[in-house]
Backbone as ProteinMPNN parsed JSONL, in Angstrom:
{"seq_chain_A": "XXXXXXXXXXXXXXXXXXXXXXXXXXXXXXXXXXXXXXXXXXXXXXXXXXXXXXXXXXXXXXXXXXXXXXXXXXXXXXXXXXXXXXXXXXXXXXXXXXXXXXXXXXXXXXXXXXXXXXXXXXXXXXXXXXXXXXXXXXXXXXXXXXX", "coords_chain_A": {"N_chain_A": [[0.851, -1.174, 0.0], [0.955, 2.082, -1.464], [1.1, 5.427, -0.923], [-0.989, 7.178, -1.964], [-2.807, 5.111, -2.3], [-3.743, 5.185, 0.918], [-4.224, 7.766, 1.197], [-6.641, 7.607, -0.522], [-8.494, 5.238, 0.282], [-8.51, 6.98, 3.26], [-10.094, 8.947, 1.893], [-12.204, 7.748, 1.004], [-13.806, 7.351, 3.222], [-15.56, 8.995, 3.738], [-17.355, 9.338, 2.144], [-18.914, 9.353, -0.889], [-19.137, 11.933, -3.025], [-22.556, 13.03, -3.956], [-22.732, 14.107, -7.146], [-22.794, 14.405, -10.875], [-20.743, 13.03, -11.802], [-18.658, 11.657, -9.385], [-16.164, 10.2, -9.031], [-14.781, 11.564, -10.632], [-14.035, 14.185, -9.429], [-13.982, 12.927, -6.645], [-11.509, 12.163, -8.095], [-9.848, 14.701, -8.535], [-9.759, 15.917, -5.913], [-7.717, 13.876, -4.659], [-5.92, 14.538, -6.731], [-5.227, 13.4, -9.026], [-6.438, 10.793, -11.782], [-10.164, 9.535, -12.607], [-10.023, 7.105, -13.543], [-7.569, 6.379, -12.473], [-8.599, 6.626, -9.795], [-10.669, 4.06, -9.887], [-9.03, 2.188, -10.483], [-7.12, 1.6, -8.594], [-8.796, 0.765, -6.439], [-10.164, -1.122, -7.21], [-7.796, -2.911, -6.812], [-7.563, -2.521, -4.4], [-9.664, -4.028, -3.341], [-9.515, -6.135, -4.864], [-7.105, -7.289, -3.584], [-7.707, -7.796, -1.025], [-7.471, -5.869, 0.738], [-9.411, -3.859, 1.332], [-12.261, -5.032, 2.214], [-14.815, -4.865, 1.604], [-16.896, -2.793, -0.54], [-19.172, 0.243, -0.673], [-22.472, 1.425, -0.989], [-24.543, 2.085, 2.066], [-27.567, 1.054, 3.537], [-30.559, 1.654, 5.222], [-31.911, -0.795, 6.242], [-34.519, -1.285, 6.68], [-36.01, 1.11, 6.392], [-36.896, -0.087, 4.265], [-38.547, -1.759, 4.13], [-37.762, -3.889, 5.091], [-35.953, -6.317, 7.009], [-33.095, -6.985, 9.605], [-31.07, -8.145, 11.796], [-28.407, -9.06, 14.47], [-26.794, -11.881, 14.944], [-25.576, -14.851, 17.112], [-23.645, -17.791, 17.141], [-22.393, -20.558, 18.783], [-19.931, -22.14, 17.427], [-18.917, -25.311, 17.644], [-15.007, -25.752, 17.56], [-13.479, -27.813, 15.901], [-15.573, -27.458, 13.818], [-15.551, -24.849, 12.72], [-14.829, -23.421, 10.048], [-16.509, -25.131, 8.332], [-18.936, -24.036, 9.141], [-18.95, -21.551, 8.776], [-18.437, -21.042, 5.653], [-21.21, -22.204, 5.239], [-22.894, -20.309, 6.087], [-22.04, -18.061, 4.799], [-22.262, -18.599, 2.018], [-25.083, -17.95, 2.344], [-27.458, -15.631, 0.853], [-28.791, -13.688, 2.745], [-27.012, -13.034, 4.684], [-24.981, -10.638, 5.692], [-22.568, -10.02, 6.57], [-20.2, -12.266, 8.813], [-18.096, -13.251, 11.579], [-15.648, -13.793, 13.715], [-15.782, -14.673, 17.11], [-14.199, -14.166, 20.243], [-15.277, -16.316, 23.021], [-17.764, -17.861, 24.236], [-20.184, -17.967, 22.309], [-19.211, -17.802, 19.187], [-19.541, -17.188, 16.915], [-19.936, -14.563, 15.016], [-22.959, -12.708, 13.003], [-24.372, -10.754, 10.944], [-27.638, -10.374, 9.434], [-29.33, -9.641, 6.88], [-32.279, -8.888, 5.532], [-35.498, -9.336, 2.919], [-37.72, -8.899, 4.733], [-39.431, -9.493, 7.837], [-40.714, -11.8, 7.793], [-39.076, -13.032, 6.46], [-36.777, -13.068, 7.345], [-37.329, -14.371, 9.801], [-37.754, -16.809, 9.113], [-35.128, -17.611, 7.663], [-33.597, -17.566, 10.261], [-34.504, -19.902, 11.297], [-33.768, -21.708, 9.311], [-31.094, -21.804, 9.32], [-30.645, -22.357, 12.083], [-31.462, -25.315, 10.994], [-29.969, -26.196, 9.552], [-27.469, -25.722, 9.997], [-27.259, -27.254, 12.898], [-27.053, -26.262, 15.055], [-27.694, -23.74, 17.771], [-29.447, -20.838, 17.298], [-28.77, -17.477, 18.447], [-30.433, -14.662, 18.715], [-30.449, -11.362, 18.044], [-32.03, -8.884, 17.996], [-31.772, -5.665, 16.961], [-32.632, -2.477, 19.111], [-32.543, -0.341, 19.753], [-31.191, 2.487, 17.55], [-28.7, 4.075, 16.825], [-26.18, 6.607, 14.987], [-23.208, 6.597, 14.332], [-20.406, 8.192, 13.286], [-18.265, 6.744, 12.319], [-14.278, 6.39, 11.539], [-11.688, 5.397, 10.104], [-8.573, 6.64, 10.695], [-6.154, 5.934, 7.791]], "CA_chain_A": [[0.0, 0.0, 0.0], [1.202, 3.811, -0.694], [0.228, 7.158, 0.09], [-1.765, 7.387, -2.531], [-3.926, 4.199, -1.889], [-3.784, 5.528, 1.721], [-5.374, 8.881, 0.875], [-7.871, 7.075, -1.188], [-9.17, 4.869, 1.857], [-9.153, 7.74, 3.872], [-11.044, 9.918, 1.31], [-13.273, 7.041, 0.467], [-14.236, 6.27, 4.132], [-16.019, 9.973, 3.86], [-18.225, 9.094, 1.095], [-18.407, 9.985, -2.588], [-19.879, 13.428, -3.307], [-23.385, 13.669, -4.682], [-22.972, 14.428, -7.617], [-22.898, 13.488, -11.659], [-19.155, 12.228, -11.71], [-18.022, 11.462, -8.191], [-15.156, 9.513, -9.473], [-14.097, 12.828, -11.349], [-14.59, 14.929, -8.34], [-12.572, 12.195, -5.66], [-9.537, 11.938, -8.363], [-9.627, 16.14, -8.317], [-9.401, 15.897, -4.876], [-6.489, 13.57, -4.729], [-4.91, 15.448, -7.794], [-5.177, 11.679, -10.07], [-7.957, 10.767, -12.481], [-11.138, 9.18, -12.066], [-9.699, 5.763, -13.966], [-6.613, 5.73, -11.481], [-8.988, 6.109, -8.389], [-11.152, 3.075, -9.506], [-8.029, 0.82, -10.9], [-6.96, 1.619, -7.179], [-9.876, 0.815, -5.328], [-10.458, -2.498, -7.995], [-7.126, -3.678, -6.431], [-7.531, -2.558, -2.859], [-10.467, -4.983, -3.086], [-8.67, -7.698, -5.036], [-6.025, -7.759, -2.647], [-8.26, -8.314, 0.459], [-7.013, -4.802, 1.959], [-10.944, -3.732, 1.439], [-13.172, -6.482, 1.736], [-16.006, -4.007, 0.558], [-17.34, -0.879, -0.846], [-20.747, -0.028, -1.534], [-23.565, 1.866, 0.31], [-25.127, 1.412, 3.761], [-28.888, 1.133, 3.393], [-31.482, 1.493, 6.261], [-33.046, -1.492, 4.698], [-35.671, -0.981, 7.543], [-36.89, 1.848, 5.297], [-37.375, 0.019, 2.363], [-39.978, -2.861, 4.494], [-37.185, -4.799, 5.306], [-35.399, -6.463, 8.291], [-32.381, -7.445, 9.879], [-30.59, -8.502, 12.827], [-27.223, -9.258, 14.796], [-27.143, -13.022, 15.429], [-24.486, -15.671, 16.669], [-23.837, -19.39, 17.267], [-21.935, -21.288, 19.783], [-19.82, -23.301, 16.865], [-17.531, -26.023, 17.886], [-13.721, -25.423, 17.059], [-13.855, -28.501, 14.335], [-16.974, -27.158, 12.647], [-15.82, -23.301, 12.892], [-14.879, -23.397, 9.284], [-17.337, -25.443, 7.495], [-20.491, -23.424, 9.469], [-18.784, -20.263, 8.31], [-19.082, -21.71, 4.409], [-22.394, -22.727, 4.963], [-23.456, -18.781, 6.29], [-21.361, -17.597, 3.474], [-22.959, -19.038, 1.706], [-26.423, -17.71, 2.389], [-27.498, -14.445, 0.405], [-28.614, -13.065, 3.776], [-26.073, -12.659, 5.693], [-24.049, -9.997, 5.196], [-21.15, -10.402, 7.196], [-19.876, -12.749, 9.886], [-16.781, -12.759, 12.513], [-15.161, -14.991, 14.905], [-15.607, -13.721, 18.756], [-13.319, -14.999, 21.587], [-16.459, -16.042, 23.28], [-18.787, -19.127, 23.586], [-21.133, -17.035, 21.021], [-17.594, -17.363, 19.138], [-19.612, -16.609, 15.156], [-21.518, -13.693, 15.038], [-23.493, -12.279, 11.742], [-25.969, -10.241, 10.231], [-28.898, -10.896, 8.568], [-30.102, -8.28, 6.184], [-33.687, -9.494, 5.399], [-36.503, -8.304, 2.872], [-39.175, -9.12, 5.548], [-39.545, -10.096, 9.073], [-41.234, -12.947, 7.632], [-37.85, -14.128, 5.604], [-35.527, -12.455, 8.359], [-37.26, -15.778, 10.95], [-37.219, -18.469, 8.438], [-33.586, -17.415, 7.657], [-33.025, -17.863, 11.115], [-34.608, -21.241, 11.264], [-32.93, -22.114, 8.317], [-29.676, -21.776, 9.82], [-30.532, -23.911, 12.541], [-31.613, -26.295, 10.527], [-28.692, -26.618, 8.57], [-26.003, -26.599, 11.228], [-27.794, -27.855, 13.95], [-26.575, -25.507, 16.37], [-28.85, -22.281, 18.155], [-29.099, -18.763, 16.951], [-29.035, -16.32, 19.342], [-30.509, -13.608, 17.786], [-30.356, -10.27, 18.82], [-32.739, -7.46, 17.41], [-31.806, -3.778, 17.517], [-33.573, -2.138, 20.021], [-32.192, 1.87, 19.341], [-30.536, 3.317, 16.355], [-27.358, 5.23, 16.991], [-25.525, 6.811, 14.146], [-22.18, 7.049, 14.984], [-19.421, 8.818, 12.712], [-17.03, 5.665, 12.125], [-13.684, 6.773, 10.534], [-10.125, 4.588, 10.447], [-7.485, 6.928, 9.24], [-4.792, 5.028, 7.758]], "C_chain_A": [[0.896, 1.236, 0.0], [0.414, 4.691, -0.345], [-0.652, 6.952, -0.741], [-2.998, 6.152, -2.442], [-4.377, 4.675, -0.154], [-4.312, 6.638, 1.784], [-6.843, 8.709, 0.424], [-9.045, 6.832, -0.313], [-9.654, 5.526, 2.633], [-10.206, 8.859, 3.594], [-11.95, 8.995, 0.875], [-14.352, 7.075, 1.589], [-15.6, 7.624, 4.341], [-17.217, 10.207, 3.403], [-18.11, 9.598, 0.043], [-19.891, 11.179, -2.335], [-21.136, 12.856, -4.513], [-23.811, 14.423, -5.557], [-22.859, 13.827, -8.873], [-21.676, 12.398, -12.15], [-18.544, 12.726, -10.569], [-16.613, 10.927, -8.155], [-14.153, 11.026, -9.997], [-13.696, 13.443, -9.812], [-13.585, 14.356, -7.183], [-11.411, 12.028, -7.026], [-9.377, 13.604, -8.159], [-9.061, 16.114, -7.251], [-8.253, 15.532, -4.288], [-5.786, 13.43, -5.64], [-4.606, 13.794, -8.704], [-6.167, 12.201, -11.083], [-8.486, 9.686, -12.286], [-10.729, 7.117, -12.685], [-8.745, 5.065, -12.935], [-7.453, 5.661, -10.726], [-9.48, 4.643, -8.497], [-10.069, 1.988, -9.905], [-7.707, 1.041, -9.047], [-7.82, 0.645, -6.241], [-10.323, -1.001, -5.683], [-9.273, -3.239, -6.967], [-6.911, -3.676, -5.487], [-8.571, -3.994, -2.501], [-10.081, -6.455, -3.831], [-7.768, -8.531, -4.216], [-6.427, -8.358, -1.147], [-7.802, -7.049, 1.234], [-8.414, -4.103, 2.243], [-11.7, -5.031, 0.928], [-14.388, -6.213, 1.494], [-15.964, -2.844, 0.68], [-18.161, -1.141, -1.514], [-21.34, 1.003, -0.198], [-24.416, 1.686, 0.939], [-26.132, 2.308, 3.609], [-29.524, 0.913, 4.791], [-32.221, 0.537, 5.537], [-34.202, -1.525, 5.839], [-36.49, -0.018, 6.722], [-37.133, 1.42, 4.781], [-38.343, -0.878, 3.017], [-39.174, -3.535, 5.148], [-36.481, -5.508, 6.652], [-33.816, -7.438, 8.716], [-31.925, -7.861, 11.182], [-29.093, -8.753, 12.874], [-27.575, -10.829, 15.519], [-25.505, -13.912, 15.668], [-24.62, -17.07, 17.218], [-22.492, -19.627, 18.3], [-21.013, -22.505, 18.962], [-18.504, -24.239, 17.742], [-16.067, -25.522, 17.185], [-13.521, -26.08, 15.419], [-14.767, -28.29, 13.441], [-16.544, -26.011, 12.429], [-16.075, -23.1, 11.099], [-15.648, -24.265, 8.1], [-18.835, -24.584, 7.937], [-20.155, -22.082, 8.82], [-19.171, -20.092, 6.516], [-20.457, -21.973, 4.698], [-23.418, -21.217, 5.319], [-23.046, -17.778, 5.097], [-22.157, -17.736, 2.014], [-24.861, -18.858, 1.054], [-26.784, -15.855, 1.75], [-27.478, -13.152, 1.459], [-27.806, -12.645, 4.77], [-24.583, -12.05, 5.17], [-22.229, -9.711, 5.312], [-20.818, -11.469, 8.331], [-18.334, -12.716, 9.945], [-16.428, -13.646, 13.646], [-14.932, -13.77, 15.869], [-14.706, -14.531, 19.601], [-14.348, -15.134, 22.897], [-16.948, -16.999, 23.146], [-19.586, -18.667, 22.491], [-19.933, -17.03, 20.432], [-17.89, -17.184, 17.495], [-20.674, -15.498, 15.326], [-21.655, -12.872, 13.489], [-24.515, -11.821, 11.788], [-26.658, -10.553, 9.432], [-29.168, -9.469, 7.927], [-31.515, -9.427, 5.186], [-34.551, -8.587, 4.261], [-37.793, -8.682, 3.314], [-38.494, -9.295, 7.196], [-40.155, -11.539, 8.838], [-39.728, -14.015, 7.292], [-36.756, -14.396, 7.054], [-35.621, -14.294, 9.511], [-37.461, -16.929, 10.153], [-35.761, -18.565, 8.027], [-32.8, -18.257, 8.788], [-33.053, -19.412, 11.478], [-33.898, -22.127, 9.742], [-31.495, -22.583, 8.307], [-29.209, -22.837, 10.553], [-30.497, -25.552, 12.041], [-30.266, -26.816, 9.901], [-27.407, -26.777, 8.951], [-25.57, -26.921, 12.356], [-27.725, -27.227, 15.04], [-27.853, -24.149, 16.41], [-28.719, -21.506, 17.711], [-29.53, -18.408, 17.645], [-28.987, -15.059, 18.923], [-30.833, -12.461, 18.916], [-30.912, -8.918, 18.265], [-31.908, -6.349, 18.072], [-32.802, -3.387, 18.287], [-33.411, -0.654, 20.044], [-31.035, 1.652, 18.398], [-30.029, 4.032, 16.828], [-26.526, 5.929, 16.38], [-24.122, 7.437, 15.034], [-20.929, 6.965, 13.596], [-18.286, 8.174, 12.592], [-15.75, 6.187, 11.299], [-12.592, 6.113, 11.067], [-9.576, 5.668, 9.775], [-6.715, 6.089, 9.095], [-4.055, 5.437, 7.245]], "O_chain_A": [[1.521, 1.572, 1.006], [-0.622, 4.745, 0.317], [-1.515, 6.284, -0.17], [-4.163, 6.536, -2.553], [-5.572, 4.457, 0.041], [-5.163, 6.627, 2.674], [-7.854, 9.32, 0.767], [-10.047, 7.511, -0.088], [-10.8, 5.325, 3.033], [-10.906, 9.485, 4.391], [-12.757, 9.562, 0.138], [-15.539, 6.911, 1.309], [-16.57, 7.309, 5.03], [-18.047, 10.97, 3.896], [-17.173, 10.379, -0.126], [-20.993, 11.189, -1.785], [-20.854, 12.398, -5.62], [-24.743, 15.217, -5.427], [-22.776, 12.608, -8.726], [-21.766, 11.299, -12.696], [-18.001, 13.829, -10.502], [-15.908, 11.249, -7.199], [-13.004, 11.297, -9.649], [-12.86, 12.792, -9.184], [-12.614, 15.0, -6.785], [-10.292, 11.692, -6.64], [-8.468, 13.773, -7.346], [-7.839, 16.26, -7.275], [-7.635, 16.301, -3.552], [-5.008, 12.479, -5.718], [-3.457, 13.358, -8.783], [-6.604, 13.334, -11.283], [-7.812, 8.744, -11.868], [-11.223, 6.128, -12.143], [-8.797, 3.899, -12.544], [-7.599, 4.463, -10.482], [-9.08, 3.845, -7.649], [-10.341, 0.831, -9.582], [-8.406, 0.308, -8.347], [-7.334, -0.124, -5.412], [-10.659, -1.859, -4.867], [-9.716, -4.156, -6.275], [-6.139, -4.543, -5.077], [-8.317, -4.816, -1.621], [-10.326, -7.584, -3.406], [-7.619, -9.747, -4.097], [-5.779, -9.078, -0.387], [-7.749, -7.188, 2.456], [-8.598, -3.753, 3.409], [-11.753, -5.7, -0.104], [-15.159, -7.118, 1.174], [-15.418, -2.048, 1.443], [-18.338, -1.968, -2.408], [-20.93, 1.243, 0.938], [-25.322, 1.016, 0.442], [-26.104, 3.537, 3.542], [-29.05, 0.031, 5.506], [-32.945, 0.744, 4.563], [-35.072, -2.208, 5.298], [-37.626, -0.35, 6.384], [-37.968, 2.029, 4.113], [-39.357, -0.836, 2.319], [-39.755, -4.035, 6.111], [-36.7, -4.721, 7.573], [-33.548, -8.476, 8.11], [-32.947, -7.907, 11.866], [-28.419, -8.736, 11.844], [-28.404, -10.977, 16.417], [-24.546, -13.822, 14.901], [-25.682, -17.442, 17.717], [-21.677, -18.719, 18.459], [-21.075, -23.651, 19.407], [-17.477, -23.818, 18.275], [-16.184, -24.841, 16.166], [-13.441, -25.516, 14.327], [-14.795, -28.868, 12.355], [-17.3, -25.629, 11.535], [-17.176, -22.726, 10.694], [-15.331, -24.02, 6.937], [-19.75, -24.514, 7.117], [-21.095, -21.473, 8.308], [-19.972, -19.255, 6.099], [-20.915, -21.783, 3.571], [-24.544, -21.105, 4.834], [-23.748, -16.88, 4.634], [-22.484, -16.872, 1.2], [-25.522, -19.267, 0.099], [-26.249, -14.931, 2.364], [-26.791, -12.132, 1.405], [-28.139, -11.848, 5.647], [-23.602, -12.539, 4.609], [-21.263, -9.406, 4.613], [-21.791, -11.3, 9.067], [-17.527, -12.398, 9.073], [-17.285, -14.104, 14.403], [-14.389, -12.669, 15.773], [-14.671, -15.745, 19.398], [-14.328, -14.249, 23.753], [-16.853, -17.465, 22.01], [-19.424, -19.419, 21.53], [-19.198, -16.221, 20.997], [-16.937, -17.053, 16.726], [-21.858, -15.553, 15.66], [-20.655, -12.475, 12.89], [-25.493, -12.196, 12.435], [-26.161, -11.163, 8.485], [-29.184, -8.395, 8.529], [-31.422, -10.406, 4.445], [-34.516, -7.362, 4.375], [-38.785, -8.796, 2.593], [-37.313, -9.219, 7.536], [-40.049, -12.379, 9.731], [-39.425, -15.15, 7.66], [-36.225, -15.391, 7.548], [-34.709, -15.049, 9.849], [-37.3, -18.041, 10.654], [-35.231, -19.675, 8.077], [-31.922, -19.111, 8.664], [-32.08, -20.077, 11.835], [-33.733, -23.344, 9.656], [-30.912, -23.404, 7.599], [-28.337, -23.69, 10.387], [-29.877, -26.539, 12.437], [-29.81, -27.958, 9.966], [-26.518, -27.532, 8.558], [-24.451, -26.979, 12.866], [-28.341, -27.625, 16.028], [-28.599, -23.743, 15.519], [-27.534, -21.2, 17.573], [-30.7, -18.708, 17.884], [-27.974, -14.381, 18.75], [-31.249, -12.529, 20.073], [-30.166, -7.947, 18.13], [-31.521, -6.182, 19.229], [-33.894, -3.942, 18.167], [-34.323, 0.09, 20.406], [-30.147, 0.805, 18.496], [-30.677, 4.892, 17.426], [-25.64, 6.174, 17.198], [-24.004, 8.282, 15.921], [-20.625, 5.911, 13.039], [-17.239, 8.808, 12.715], [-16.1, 6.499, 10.161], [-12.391, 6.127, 12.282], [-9.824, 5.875, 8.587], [-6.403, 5.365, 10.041], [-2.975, 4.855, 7.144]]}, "name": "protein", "num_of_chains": 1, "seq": "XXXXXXXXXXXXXXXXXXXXXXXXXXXXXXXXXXXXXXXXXXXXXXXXXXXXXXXXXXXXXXXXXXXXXXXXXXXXXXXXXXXXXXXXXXXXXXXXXXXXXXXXXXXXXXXXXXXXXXXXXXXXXXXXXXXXXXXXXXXXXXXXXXX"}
């Protein structure tokens, strides 16, 4: 990684400007052009140094539902239950905890109806509990890594 992928990151983490070429607009910004930022950004995410980019939807607005859920997997299963959540369209991310709860993931749902057959779905499929965990308050909080 250089500076210049390191500016990127940190001017990405800000959001892209609202407007008709954002791409134009962030290479201006960090004095490039709009082809270098995304060859950049293509290989920050090839490389595994961003493991996404994209934008963060209230999917509660749109009808929809989600949750924070995790499982209790055995050590020998960790990595085949993680494939098998991976797996699943719904779930947007999961994470190993140091923790009997030691997988935890989100569900991004378009229902409450899908969101609890999801969940039973899960069980079903790798026998173990979900301990699901609804939101209960909305907090927006101003996340920023510099790097």
């Amino acid at each position: 990684m250089d500076d210049f992928d390191r500016r990127l990151i940190n001017r990405l983490q800000r959001g892209l400007p609202l407007v008709r070429q954002p791409w134009q607009h962030v290479a201006e910004e960090l004095q490039s052009r709009p082809c270098e930022v995304l060859d950049r950004l293509h290989d920050l995410l090839e490389d595994g140094v961003l493991t996404r980019f994209g934008p963060m939807f209230d999917i509660e607005q749109f009808g929809g539902a989600f949750t924070l859920a995790a499982l209790a997997v055995p050590e020998a299963r960790f990595e085949t239950v993680a494939a098998q959540l991976n797996a699943l369209v719904q779930v947007a991310h999961n994470y190993r905890r140091e923790h009997h709860w030691n997988m935890w993931f989100v569900l991004a749902c378009a229902s409450a109806t899908e969101l609890a057959a999801t969940l039973s779905r899960i069980e079903a499929l790798t026998g173990l509990t979900v301990l699901n965990l609804p939101k209960e308050h909305t907090y927006h909080v101003g996340l920023y890594f510099p790097v």
